[in-house]
C-alpha positions as CSV (number, residue, x, y, z in Angstrom):
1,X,99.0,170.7,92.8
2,X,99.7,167.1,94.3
3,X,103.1,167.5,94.7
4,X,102.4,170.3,96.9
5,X,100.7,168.1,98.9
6,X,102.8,165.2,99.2
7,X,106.1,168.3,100.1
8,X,104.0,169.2,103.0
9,X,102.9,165.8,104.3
10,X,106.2,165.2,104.3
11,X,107.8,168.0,106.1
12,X,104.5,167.4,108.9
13,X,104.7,163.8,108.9
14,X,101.4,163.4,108.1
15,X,101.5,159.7,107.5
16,X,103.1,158.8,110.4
17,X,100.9,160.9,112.8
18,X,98.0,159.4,111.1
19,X,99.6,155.3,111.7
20,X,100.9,156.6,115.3
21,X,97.2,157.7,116.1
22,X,96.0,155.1,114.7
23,X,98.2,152.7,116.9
24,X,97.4,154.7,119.6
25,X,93.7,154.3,119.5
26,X,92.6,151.4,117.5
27,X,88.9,151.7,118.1
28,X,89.2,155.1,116.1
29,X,89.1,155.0,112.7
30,X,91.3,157.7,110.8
31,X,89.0,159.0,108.2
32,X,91.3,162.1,107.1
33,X,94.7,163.5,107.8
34,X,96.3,166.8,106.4
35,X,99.2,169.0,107.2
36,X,97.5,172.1,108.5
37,X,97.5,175.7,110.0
38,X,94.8,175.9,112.6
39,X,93.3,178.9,114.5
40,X,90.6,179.9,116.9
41,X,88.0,182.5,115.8
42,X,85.9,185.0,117.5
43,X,82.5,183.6,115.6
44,X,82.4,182.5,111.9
45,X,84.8,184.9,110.7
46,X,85.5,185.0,107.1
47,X,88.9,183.3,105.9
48,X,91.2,186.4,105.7
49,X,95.3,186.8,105.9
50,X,96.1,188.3,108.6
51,X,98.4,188.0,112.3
52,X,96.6,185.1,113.2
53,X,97.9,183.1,110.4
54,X,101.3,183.9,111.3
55,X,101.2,182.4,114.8
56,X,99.1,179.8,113.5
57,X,99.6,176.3,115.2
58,X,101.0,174.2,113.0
59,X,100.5,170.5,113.1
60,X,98.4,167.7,111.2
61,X,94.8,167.7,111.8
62,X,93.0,164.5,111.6
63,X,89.4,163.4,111.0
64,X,88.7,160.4,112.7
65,X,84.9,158.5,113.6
66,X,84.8,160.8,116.6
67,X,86.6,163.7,116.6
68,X,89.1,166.4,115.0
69,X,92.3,166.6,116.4
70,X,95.0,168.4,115.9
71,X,97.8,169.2,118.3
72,X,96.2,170.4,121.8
73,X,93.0,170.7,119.9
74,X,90.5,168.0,120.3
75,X,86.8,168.7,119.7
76,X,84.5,165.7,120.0
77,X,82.2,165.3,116.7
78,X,79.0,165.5,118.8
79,X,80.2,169.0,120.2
80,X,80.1,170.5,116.8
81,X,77.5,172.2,115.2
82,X,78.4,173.6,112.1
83,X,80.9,172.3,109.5
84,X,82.4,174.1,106.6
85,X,85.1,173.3,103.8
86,X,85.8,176.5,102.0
87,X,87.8,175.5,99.0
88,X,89.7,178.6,98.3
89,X,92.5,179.5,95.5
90,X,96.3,180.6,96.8
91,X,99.6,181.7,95.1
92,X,100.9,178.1,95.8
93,X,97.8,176.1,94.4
94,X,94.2,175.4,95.4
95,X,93.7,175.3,98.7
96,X,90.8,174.6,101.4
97,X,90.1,175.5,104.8
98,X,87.8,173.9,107.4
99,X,85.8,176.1,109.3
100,X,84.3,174.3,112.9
101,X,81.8,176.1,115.1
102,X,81.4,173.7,118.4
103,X,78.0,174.0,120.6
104,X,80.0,176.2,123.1
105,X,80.6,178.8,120.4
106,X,84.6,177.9,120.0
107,X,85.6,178.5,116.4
108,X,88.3,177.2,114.2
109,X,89.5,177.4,110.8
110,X,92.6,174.7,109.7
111,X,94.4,175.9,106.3
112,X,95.3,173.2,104.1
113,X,96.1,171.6,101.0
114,X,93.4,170.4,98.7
115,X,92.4,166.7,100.1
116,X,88.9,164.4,98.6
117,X,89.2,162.6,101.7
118,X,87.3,165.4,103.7
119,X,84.7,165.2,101.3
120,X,84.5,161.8,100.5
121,X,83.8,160.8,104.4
122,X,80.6,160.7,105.9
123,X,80.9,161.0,109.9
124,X,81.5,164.9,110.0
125,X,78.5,166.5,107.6
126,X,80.2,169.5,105.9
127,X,78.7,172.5,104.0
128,X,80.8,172.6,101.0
129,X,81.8,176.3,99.5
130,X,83.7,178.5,97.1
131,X,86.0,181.3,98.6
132,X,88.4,183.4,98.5
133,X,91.0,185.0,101.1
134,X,90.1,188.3,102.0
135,X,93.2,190.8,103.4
136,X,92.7,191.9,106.5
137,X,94.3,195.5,107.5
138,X,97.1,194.6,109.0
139,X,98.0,192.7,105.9
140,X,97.3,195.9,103.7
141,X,99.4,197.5,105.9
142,X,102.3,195.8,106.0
143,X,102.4,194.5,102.0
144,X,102.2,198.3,101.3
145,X,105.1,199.5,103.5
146,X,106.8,196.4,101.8
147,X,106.4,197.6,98.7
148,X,107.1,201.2,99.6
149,X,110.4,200.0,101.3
150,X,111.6,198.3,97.9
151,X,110.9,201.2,96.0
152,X,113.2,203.3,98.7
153,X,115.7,200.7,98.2
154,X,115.5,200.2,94.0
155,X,115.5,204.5,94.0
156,X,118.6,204.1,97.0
157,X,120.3,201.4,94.8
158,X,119.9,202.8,91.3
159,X,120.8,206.8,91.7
């Protein structure tokens, strides 16, 4: 889904984060540059909805020749140790998330739309997998009381 894509670059301002960084820091080469949802982890967690997601920071995260950045997040390429693009499947479209685990055992995970340009580069090594999103309990939780709640208000409505 490409247009999905190209709807939120726009709405992020993807391109022009990616020329203002670039502008900002000419010896850094912008590799790769995605509207994104970004979290911390506590370890490799699986990707799963839950919370987290919901107070997500939102902003563009870019791959450049010497780090990922995005918004207060800026972790040096040679501080990471483990790299992993999970390419998961969503109700809007395919979708991937990158997973980071730093040497200091600080872990993130940025949500995004499907992008070759984070596997076509070849500064940042990445483990490339198939996923899926898992629900987390809160999740469960709160889609079932959803549910339950229309039901109350279809039976309210229609009696």
């Amino acid at each position: 889904m490409e247009i999905l894509k190209k709807i939120t670059d726009a709405i992020y301002g993807t391109e022009k984060v990616r020329r203002n960084y670039s502008t900002q820091y000419p010896n850094e080469t912008v590799l790769a540059a995605d509207a994104s949802k970004g979290i911390m982890t506590k370890g490799n967690k699986a990707t799963q909805r839950s919370l987290d997601w919901a107070t997500s920071q939102r902003a563009v995260v870019l791959l450049t020749d010497k780090r990922v950045k995005c918004g207060k997040w800026d972790i040096p390429l040679d501080s990471i140790e483990s790299a992993q693009l999970v390419k998961i499947n969503t109700t809007f479209g395919p979708g991937q998330v990158l997973k980071l685990e730093t040497k200091d055992k600080e872990n993130y995970q940025f949500g995004m739309q499907m992008n070759r340009e984070w596997t076509e580069q070849n500064v940042l090594p990445i483990t490339l997998e198939s996923g899926s999103v898992k629900y987390s309990l809160i999740s469960i939780a709160l889609r079932l009381l959803l549910v339950g709640y229309l039901f109350y208000w279809l039976f309210e409505e229609f009696n």
